[in-house]
Structures are given as structure tokens and as C-alpha cells.
N, C-alpha and C positions, 0 to 999 in steps of 0.2 A: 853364287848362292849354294849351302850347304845341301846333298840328300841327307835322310834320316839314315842311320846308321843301319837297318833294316835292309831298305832298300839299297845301298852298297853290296851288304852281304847276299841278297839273294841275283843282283846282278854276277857278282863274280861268280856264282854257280852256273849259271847261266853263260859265259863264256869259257868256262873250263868244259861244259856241256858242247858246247858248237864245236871249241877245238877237237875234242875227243872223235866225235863226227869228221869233220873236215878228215883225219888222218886216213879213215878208213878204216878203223878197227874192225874187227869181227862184232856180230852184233850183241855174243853172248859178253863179249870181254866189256862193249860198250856201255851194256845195259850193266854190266858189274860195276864198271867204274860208274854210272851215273850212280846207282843207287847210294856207293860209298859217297859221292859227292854231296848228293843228296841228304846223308848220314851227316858229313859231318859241316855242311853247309846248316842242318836242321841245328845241330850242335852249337854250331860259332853262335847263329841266331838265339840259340837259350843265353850261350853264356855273356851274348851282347846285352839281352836283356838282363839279367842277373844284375851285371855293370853299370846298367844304367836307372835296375832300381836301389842300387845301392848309394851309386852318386848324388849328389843333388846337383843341379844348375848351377852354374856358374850365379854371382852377386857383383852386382855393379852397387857401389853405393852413390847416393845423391846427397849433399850437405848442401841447405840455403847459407848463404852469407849475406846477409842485409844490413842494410845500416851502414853504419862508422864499423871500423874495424879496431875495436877497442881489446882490452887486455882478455874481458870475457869470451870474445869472436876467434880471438888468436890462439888462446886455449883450447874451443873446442874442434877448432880445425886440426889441432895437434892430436886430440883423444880420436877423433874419427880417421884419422890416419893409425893410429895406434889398433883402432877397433877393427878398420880393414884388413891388414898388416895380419893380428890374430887370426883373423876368419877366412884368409886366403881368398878375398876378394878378387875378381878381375882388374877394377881400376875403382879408381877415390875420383866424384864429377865434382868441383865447387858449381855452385849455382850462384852467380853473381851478380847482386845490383848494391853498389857501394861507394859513396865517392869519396873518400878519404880514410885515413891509417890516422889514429890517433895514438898507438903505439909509438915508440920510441924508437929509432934508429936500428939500434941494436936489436932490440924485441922481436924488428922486421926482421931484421937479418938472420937471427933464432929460427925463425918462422919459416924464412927461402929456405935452409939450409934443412929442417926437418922434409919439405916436399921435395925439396933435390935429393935428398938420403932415402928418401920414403923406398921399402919393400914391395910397393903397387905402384903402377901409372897414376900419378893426380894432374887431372885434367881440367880444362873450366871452360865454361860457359856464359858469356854472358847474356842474360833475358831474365824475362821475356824482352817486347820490343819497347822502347825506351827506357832500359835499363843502361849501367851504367859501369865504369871500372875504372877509375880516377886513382891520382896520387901513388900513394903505397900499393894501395891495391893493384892497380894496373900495374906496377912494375912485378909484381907478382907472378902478372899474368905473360911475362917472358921467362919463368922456369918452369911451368907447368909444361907436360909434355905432350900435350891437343889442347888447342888453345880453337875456339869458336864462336860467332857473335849471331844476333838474332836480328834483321834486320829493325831499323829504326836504333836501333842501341849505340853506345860509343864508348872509346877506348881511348885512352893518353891521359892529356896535363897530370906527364910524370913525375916534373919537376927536377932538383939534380937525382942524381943516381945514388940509390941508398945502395943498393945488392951488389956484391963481387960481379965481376963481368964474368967471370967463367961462370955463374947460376943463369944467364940469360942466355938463351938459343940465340945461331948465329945471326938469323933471319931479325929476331926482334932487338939484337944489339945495331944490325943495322939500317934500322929503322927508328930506334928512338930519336935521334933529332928532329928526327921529322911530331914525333910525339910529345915531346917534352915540355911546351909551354902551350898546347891547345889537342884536342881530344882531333880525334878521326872517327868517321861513320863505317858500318860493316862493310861497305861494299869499298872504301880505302882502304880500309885494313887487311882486307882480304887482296885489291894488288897490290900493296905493300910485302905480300908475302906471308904476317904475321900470323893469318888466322883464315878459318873455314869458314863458311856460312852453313847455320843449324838453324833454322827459320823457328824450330820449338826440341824441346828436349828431347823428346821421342827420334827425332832424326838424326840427335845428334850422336845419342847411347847408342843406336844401330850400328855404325860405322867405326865404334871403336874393336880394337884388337880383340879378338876373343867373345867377343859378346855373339849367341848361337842365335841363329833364327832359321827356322824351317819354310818351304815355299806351303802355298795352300791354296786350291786350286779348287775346291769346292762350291767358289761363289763363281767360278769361270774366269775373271781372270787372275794370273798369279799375284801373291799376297806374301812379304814376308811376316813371319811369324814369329816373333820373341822366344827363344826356349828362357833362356837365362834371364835371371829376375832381377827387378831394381830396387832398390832398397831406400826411403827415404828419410833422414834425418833432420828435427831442428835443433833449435836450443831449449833446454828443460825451461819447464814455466818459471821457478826462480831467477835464473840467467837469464831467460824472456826479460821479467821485471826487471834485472840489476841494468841489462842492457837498453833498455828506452829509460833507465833514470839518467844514465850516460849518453845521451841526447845533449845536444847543446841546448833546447829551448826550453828542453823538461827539467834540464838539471838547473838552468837560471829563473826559472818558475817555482820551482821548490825550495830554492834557497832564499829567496821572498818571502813567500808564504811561510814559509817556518820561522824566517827572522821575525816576520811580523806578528806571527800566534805567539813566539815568546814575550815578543815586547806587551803584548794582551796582559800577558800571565802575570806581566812583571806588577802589575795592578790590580790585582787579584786575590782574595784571601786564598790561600792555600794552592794546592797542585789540582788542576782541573782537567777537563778532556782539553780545553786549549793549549794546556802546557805539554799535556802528554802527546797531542797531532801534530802540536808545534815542533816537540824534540825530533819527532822520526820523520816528520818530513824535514826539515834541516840539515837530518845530517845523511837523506839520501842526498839533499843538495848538493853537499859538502863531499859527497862520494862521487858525483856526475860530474863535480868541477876539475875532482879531483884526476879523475879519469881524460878529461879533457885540456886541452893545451891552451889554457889560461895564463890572463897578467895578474899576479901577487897583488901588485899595485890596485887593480882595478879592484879585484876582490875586497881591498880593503879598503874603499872606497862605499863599498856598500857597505861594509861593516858601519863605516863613520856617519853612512845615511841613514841606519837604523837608532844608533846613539840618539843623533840629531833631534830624529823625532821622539822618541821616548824620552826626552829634556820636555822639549815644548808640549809633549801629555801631559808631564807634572806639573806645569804649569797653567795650564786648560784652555792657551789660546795658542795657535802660530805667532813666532815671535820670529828671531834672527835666528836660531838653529833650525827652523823648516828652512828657511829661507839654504842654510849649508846644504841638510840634510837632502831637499831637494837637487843642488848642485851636484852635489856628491853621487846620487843615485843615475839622474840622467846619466854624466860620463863615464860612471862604472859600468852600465849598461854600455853603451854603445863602445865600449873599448875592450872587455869583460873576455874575449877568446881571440888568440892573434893566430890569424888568417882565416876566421871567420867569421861571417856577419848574421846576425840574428835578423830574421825575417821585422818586418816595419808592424806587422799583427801582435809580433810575440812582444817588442819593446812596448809600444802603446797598453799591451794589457798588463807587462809588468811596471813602466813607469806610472800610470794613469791609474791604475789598479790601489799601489800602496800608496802613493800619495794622496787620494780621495781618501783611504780608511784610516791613514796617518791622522790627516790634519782635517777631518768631517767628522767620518764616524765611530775611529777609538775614543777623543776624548768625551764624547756625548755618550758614549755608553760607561766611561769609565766613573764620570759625575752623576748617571741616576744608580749606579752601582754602589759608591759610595754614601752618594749624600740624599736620596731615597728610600725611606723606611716603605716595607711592604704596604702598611694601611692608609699611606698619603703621603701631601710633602706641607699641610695644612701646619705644622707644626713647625716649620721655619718662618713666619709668618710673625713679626718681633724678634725674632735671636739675632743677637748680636755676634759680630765676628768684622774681621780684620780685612783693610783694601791693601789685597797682595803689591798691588802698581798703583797708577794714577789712576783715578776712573772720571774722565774727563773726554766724553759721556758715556764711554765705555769701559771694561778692564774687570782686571779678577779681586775675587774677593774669596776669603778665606771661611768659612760657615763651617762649624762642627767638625774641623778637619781636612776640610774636602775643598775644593777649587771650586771656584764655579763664576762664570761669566754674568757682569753684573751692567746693569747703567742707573747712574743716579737719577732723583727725583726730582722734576723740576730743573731741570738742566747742572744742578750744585754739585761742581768738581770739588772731587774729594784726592787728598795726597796718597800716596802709598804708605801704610803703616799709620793712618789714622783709623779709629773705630767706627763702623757702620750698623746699621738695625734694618732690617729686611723688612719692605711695605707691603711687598708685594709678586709674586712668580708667574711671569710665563713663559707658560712652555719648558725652558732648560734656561730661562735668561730671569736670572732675580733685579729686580728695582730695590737702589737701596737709599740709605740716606745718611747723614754724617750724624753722627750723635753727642748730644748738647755735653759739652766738659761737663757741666753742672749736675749729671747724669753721674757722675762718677762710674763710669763704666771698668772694670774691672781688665786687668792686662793678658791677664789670659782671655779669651771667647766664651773655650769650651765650660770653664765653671760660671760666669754670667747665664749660660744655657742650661746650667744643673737646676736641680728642683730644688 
């Protein structure tokens, strides 16, 4: 443990003082040299002071790393070595709980080579306790130069070796097999050699090189005491947002959601708040898929089950394209990121989710949308219009335009593409009935319904 610089210098006064004595000097010459002592012992003591309000404390900086360690996380672990580096830091800590690198190979490797080049000691951390250092990351955490775990936490499933072997210390090159297809606990890792036990960060920044702490004895018993100060960093709130849309669950929930607001739109007069939530969650989708290590294939697999369903809305009932659209989305989903698996919560709420508003509740909104005048529906009540399909007791029928699910009257099957007269509505289901040839009903609908 350090003294304060104070107390150094008024010790050596103090044994230059004894020695002086011990020799036997004369008392006059004694008391001269003390005083000089004295003098310029008074003196060091300003100009220590001086020194030390001129300096400031030493800077440890602290960076969280959370999450995936995607292109935004890789970045800014490079500007905070850069920002260290400037400010003549003591050392760069990662703070780590991460189980995978979704970066690319090479990316990583960018990445080793910037904290093995680094200007400061970068160090890491893993915690608190069940945190975590997986994959990329973990291999990571054999070029840092103080590597330490929090108990409960774990280290390895490093997979093969992305990083040059000269970036891994010797200790952690000779221990990866033992790391490579299952994780180790702090207190393995620690006899493995690879790593310290830092039970919380506070004990960990102690013990590194250079970091000041003074004793303090005030409360009775000794206490060390921080001089040098820690500095904490995250990620700006923008890069916060870009980074949880790069989430695998969040980024396959919002490219749902967005497919699904546009297919809204697509039914729509004009550009509405649905088209406009629909674009920009889309295409953060499209930026979180993109970021993550996704199959092409599956992707387009969703695309083919949004299609799907936007067929069988314009037609206003499920037919044989939910039936695709359906297939199509279940296995895009469960196939959707290779070597990852979306929790059984997130699939349920994205399959269950758009197939409910698919094929329930777009086309029921898109038919009072269409074929609903604000002051009633009393007025399709006689208009004549056209049976899309069979309606044999069920099936669509054509009215002013618009789709809308019908069953005839009296059980009397009607052909598809024969003309119908509306008896009667409920709810969102019209009752129709086939209309007498002798009617001479007119081949278009919409002018039969003109005035």
C-alpha cells in the first residue's frame, strides 16, 4: 500500500535528522543542518504540492459491452480505445456480459489487432455474477492483458479459432481446448490459469497497474482509498436504439410488423400513419437482419408469406395462398438466423401474431373500409353485384367494388360470375340471392347501383 507523498517527504527529513545526531555533530552545526533540512524538506513539500495540484489523477476508463457484439459494439470499443489512447488513460476495462460476435471474421480480427496494438492496457471483466463471454467475444478475452471473472459468470464455447495465435496469451492458448465447445465457471477459469477472481468491479480496478489508492485510518481500521478516478462509458442513445434493433428477436419482430403495416397500406386510400410506422419499422427490420447472420432463403420466405396473404385480402376470405403464406412464415421463422434459435415466446408471438391479423382481422377492416359509407350500410340493402366464387352456402361477392363475404338465401347456390341482389347484412356477412335473368340485370354492378 502507497503513503501519501507528504508523508514520504517528511519521513526522509526525519531520518536525515537521526542520522545527523547519531554522527555526533556539534550542536550548533546540528541544529544548522536541521534547520536547512528543515528548509528544504519545507520546500520539496510545496513543490510536491504544487505537482500534485497541477496533475490530476490518474483515469481508468470503464466501457459496458452488452449484448451481441455487432458492427455498432465493435466500433465503439475501437473509439474508446482511441478516446483512452488521447487522454493518457491508465488502462481501457471492457465490462462484459455477451454471448456471441456477430461480426464477421475478419471484423474480429480488426478488432484483436486494434486492443493488441492499443497505447493503454485493455482489460476485461466479466460480471456482474451470471454474466457471460461466449464465442467471439470470449476469444477476445485471451488478448486482453488482465483478464477476470465475477464469480457465478462464465467463459469459453469459443468455437474454432478466429484470432492469430500470437494475439492470445500463453496461458489462454493453452487452455482453449479445454474452452472451445462448452464454457468454464470463474473458479475453472481461474485454475486453468486464464483469469483472476474480481467478485465486483471495484476490486477488480484496485489491483490494476498504476491505479493510486491511499490507506485511511480514520474509521480505525485501515481502508484503501481510490486517488485515481474511474470513468464510465456507454453507447450514445442512438447506437443504444440501432443496437437492440440488431437483437435477433427485435429485429425478426419488426420486420413483421412493418411487412404487415405495408400490406395494410396496400388497401388503403393514400399514404397514412400505417404506411409511414409500417416503412420505418421495416426497414429497421431489414437493418437488424441485416446486421445479424441470417439465411437469404428464409428471409425470402417471409417475404413469399406476406405476398400470400395480401392475395387472399383481396379476395376477402382465406383460400390456398394463406394456406402457402402460412407455411412459408412458420419455416422462415424457425429457420430465419443460422446458429441461432429464437426463444418459443418470440416465435408464438410473431407466428400467431400475423397470422390472426392476416387472415381475421385485415380483411374485416379492409371490407367496412371500403364498402361502409360513414352514415350506414342501409343502402346496400337491393344493390346488385357479382358472386366472386361459388357461394354454395358460403363465398365472396363483389358490391360497389369491394369484397365481401356472403351466403345465399334459402340455401340457393349461386355460380361464380353470376349476378346477386343483397337481402339482407349481418354484422360484415351480406345474405344474397341470385337474380331473376328476366331482371335484366345490367353487366357491370356498379351502374345497376347508380341513381
Amino acid at each position: 500500500m502507497r503513503l501519501t507523498r507528504r508523508v514520504r517527504v517528511l519521513s526522509l527529513a526525519g531520518v536525515l535528522l537521526a542520522a545527523a545526531l547519531a554522527l555526533g555533530l556539534p550542536a550548533a552545526a546540528a541544529a544548522s543542518n536541521t534547520t536547512g533540512v528543515a528548509a528544504q524538506s519545507g520546500g520539496a513539500v510545496a513543490q510536491a504540492g504544487d505537482r500534485a495540484a497541477q496533475a490530476a489523477p490518474g483515469v481508468v476508463d470503464v466501457v459496458e459491452v452488452s449484448g451481441y457484439l455487432d458492427p455498432i459494439m465493435a466500433d465503439f470499443i475501437e473509439r474508446s480505445i482511441d478516446k483512452a489512447e488521447a487522454d493518457g488513460s491508465l488502462s481501457l476495462v471492457l465490462q462484459v456480459n455477451s454471448s456471441r460476435a456477430t461480426v464477421d471474421d475478419q471484423r474480429l480480427r480488426e478488432l484483436a489487432d486494434r486492443i493488441a496494438g492499443a497505447g493503454v492496457p485493455v482489460t476485461m471483466w466479466v460480471g456482474p455474477s451470471g454474466a457471460e463471454a461466449r464465442g467471439g467475444v470470449g476469444q477476445l478475452a485471451g488478448v486482453v492483458t488482465d483478464l477476470a471473472l465475477a464469480p457465478g459468470s462464465e467463459l469459453g464455447d469459443l468455437g474454432p479459432p478466429v484470432l492469430p495465435a500470437g494475439h492470445l496469451t500463453e496461458t489462454f492458448a493453452r487452455a482453449y481446448p479445454s474452452m472451445r465447445s462448452s464454457t468454464v465457471s470463474f473458479a475453472e477459469a481461474i485454475e486453468l490459469g486464464v483469469a483472476r477472481e474480481a467478485p465486483t468491479l471495484p476490486f477488480f480496478v484496485l489491483d490494476l497497474p498504476g491505479f493510486e489508492t491511499e490507506i485511511d485510518e480514520s474509521g480505525g481500521e485501515p481502508l484503501r482509498v481510490p486517488v485515481s478516478r474511474v470513468r464510465f462509458a456507454k453507447l450514445a442513445l442512438l447506437d443504444q436504439f440501432m443496437h437492440v434493433a440488431a437483437s435477433p428477436a427485435v429485429a425478426y419482430l419488426l420486420f413483421l410488423v412493418g411487412g404487415g403495416l405495408l400490406v395494410f397500406e396496400l388497401y388503403t386510400a393514400g399514404v397514412g400513419i400505417a404506411g409511414g410506422i409500417g416503412a420505418i419499422t421495416f426497414l429497421l427490420g431489414c437493418y437488424g437482419l441485416a446486421a445479424l447472420p441470417v439465411r437469404g432463403w428464409a428471409v425470402a420466405l417471409l417475404l413469399v408469406a406476406m405476398f400470400g396473404y395480401a392475395v387472399d385480402i383481396q379476395i376477402g376470405v382465406p383460400r390456398v395462398w394463406t394456406v402457402i403464406a402460412t407455411v412459408c412464415l412458420v419455416a422462415g421463422s424457425l429457420t430465419l438466423f443460422a446458429g441461432l434459435l429464437l426463444s418459443w415466446i418470440t416465435l408464438v408471438a410473431g407466428i400467431v401474431g400475423v397470422f390472426a391479423g392476416m387472415v381475421a382481422g385485415m380483411p374485416a377492416m379492409v371490407r367496412t373500409r371500403y364498402g361502409t359509407p360513414t352514415i350506414g350500410r342501409d343502402w346496400m340493402i337491393g344493390s346488385l353485384g357479382v358472386a366472386r366464387d361459388d357461394v354454395d352456402p358460403e363465398g365472396v361477392v363483389v358490391i360497389d367494388g369491394a369484397p365481401w363475404r356472403a351466403r345465399t338465401q334459402r340455401a340457393t347456390p349461386i355460380s361464380g360470375g353470376d349476378p346477386v341482389r343483397v337481402m339482407a347484412l349481418e354484422g360484415l356477412i351480406l345474405t344474397v340471392e341470385p337474380v331473376d335473368p328476366e331482371d335484366g340485370p345490367p353487366e357491370d354492378p356498379e351502374a345497376a347501383n347508380a341513381p
